[in-house]
C-alpha positions, -999 to 999 in steps of 0.1 A, spaced: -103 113 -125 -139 117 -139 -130 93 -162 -119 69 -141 -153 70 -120 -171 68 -150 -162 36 -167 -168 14 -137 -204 25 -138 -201 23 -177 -190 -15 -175 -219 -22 -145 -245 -6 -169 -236 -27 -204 -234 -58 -174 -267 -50 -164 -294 -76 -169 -318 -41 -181 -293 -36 -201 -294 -67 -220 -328 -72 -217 -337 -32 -237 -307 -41 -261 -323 -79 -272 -359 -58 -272 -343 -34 -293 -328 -60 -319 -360 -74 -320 -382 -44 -324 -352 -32 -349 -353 -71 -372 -391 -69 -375 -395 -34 -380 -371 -37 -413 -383 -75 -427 -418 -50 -422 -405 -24 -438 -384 -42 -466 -417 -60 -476 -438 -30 -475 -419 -10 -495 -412 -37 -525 -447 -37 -524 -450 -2 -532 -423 0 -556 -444 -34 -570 -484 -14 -566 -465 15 -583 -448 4 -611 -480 -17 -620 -502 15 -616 -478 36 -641 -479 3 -665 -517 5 -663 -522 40 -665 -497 42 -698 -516 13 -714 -551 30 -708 -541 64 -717 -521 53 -753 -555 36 -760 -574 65 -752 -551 93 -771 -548 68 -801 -589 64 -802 -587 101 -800 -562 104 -832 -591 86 -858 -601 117 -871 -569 135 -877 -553 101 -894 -582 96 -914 -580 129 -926 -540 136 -923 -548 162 -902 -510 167 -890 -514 200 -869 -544 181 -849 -531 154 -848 -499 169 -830 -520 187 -809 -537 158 -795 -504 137 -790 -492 169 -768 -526 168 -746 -516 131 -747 -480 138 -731 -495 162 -710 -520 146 -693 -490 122 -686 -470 142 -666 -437 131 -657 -444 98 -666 -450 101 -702 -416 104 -718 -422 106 -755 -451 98 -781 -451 91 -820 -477 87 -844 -472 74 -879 -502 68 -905 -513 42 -928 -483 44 -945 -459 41 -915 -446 73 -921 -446 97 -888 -473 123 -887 -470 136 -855 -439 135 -824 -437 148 -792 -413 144 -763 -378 129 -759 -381 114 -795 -342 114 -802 -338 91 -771 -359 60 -787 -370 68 -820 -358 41 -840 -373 20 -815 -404 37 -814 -406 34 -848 -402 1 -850 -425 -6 -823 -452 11 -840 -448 -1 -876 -453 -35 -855 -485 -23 -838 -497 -10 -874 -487 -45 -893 -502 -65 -863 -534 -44 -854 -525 -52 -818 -510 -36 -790 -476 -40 -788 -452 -38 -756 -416 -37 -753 -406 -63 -722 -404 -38 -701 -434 -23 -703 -424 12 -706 -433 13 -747 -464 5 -755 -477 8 -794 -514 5 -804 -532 5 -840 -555 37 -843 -589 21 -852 -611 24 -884 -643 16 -898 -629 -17 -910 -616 -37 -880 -594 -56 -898 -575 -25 -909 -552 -3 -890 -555 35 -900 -523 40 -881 -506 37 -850 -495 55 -818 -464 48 -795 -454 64 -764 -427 61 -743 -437 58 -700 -412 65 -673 -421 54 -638 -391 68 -623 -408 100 -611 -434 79 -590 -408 56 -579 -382 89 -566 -416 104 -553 -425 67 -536 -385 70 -521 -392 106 -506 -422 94 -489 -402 61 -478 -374 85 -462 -400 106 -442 -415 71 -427 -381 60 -420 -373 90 -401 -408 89 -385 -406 52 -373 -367 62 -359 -383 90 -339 -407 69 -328 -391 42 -323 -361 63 -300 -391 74 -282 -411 42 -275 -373 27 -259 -372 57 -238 -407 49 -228 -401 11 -225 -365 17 -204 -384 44 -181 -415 14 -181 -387 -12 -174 -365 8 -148 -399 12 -127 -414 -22 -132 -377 -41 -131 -349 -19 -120 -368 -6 -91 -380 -39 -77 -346 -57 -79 -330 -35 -67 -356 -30 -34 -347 -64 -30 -311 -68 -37 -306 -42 -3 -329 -64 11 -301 -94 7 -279 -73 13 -289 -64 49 -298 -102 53 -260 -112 41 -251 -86 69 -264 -107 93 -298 -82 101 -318 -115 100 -348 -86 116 -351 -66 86 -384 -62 67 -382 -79 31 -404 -57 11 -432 -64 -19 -445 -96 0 -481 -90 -4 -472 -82 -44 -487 -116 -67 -462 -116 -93 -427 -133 -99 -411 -104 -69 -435 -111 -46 -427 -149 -48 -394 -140 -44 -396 -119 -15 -418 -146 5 -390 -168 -2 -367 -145 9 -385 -139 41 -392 -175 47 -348 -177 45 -349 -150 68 -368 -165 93 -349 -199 91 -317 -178 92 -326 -160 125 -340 -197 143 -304 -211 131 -286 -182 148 -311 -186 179 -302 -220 181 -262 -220 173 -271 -190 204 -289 -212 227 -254 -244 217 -229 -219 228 -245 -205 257 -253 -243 266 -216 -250 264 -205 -220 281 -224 -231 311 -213 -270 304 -175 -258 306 -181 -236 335 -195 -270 351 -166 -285 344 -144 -262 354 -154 -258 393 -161 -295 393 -126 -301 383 -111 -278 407 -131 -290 436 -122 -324 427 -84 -313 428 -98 -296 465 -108 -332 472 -80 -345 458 -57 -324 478 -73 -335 513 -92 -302 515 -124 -309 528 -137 -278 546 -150 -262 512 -173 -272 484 -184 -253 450 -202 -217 461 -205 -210 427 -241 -214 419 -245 -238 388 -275 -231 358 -302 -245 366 -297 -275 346 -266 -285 368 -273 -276 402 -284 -301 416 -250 -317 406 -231 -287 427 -254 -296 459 -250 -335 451 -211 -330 451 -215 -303 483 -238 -331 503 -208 -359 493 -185 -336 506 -196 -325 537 -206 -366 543 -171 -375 534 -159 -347 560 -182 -359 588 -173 -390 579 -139 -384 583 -142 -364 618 -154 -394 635 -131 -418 622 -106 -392 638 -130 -390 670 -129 -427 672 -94 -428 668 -85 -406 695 -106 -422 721 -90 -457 712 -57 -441 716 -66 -422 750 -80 -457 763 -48 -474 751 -30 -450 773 -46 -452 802 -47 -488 799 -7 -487 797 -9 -466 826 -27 -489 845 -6 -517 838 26 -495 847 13 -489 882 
């Protein structure tokens, strides 16, 4: 039974004009919130990955400027210990490092070598025969000649492997706390904008629809509120109580017809039956009913024709009966 009260107010809700109005706000707030979003957080990925790319190329520069010494020297040990500072400094972005001599053959390796080390290798005998830096496509090797006294010659070269995957997953984590941010906020500020809407909207429709409704009720006296307000419910409620006013002179009027044929008919009526009177040869009585106003002076015209016709009517029978009473004597007369 609960049910079955609650879906008609379910289907009058999601038929609501409100209703349509928060859900169209909400699409809207919802489709530029995420084109927002979506652009904000490619740029991010973008700012990121470009800051790892940067970072890796400035650090392999640094750690391979560091490494002149030990290569010039074959120091192994030191130069393994700087290529760990190297990877260190790094953190979780720096993935492996190799450094190779002169000669091309490795001095030093730290890191996830075995992943990429005939690539590494290869990008850094490429560095050593170019005495350039040298990047794979994707940016995430990057080889560079370790410098000498001599420009022109290479004393070696260092690769190392960058990873932006950590900045990326830590750029994600942040990107999952906004998101849930932004839906709290967002739930809130459509709680806020319904509550905001109900009072600005609901409220005033609905002030006015009982309004209507006690004006399609016929209660053409009832006070139409939010008259004095300026906006688009005030112009509608002067309209409304402009209707209201013609309303109530149209029922005054149609009032004012019927009474006026009420009386017309009523006229009629003892006009007709004292004509039938008349008709009948009864003279002795006219209308007693008083007339409105309007028509009186009919019912005394028709009472003075009446009691004219009556008199009237006596002395033709007065005359009448003194010709006949001289017509008998006269007969008398002649008899005798």
């Amino acid at each position: 039974m609960a049910s079955q009260i609650k879906a008609p107010r379910l289907r009058s809700h999601l038929a609501s004009v409100f209703f349509r109005v928060a859900l169209l706000l909400a699409a809207s707030t919802l489709a530029v919130a995420a084109v927002m979003a979506w652009q904000s957080w490619r740029i991010a990925d973008r700012v990121a990955k470009d800051g790892v790319a940067e970072t890796a190329q400035k650090a392999t520069e640094a750690a391979a400027i560091s490494l002149v010494q030990p290569l010039r020297f074959m120091d192994a040990p030191r130069a393994q210990l700087l290529l760990s500072d190297a990877l260190l400094s790094g953190g979780e972005n720096s993935v492996a490092g190799l450094v190779i001599g002169a000669d091309g053959a490795p001095v030093a390796e730290g890191g996830d070598v075995e992943l990429d080390r005939g690539v590494l290798l290869e990008l850094a005998a490429a560095a050593l025969a170019s005495n350039s830096r040298v990047e794979a496509e994707d940016g995430h090797l990057i080889a560079v000649p370790v410098p000498t006294a001599d420009p022109a010659v290479a004393g070696g070269a260092l690769v190392m492997s960058w990873s932006d995957d950590a900045v990326i997953a830590a750029i994600f984590s942040r990107k999952m706390q906004m998101l849930a941010t932004a839906a709290v906020t967002f739930a809130v500020m459509m709680v806020l904008t319904m509550l905001a809407m109900r009072r600005f909207v609901t409220q005033p429709l609905r002030q006015v629809d009982q309004a209507m409704s006690r004006i399609a009720a016929g209660d053409y006296d009832t006070e139409v509120p939010m008259r004095t307000r300026r906006d688009e419910f005030g112009g509608l409620a002067r309209h409304l109580a402009d209707l209201t006013v013609a309303l109530a002179d149209g029922r005054a009027a149609a009032e004012s017809r019927s009474a006026a044929h009420e009386a017309q008919n009523l006229v009629v009526q003892h006009l007709s039956d004292g004509l039938d009177r008349l008709a009948a040869g009864v003279l002795s009585r006219g209308i007693d009913q008083r007339f409105p106003d309007e028509y009186e002076e009919l019912r005394a015209n028709y009472n003075r024709a009446v009691s004219s016709l009556r008199d009237a009517l006596s002395n033709v029978r007065a005359g009448a009966m003194n010709i006949h009473s001289s017509a008998e004597e006269m007969a008398r007369a002649s008899d005798d």
